[in-house]
DRENDO-1510 file (C-alpha; in Angstrom, 1 decimal, always signed):
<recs>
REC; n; res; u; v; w
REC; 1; UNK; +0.6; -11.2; +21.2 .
REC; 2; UNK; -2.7; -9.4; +22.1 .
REC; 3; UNK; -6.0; -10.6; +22.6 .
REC; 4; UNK; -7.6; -7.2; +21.2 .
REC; 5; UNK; -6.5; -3.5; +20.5 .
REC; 6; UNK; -9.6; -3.0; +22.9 .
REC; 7; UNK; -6.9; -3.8; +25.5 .
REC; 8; UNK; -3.9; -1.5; +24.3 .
REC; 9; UNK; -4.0; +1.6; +26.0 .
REC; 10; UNK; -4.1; +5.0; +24.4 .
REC; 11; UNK; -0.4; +5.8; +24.2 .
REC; 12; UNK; +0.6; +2.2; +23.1 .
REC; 13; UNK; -2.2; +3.0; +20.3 .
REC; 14; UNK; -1.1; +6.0; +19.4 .
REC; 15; UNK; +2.5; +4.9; +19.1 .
REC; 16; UNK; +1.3; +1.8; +16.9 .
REC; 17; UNK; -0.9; +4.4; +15.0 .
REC; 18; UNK; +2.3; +6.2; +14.2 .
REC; 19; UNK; +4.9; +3.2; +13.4 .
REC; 20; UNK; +1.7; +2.0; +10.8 .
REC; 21; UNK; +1.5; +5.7; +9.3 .
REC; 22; UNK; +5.0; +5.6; +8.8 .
REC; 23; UNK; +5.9; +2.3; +7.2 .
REC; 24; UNK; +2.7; +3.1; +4.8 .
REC; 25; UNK; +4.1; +6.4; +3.9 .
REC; 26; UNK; +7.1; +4.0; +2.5 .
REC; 27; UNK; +5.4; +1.5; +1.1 .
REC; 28; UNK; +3.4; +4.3; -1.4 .
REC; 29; UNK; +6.8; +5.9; -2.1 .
REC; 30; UNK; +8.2; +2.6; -2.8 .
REC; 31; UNK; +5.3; +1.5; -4.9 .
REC; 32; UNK; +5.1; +4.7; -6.8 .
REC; 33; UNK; +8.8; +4.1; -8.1 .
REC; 34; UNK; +8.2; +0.3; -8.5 .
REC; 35; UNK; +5.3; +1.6; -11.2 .
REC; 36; UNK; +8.0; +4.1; -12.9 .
REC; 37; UNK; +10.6; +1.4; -13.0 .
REC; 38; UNK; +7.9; -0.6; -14.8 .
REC; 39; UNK; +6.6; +1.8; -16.8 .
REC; 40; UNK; +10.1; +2.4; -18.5 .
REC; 41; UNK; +11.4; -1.5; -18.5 .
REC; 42; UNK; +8.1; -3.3; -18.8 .
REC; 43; UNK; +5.4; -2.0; -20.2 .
REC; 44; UNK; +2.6; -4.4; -20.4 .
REC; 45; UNK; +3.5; -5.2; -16.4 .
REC; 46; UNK; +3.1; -1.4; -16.0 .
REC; 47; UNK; -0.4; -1.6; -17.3 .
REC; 48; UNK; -1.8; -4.6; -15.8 .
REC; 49; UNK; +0.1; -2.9; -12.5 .
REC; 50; UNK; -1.9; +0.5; -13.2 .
REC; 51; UNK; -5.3; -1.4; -14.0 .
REC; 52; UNK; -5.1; -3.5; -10.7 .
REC; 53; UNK; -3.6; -0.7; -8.3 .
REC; 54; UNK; -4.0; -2.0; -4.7 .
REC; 55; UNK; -4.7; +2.0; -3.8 .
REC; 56; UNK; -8.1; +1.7; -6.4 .
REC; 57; UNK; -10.7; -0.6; -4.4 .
REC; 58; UNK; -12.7; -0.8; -7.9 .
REC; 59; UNK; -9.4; -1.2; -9.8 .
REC; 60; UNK; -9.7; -4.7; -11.7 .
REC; 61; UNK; -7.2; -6.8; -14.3 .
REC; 62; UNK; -10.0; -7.0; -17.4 .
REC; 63; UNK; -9.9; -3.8; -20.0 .
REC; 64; UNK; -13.5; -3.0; -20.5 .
</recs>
């Protein structure tokens, strides 16, 4: 649809700013009871979910 945000103009990036703070927001509250839902029903999924948390940029599967 666009070439580049270069082009947006400020408003139309500050609403897009806003819409992507939003649904992120969710996503992490989401997430966060994904991990509890886990944590109770499955817990070897729970720990390779903890150990590889997309919000940890070191975060890997292997136990050191």
């Amino acid at each position: 649809m666009f070439e580049s945000k270069k082009n947006l103009n400020k408003p139309y990036q500050s609403h897009i700013s806003g819409d992507i703070q939003r649904a992120y927001a969710l996503i992490v509250v989401e997430w966060i009871k994904y991990m509890e839902h886990l944590k109770k029903q499955y817990p070897y999924l729970y720990s390779l979910a903890v150990r590889t948390n997309p919000f940890d940029g070191k975060a890997k599967a292997e136990i050191e």
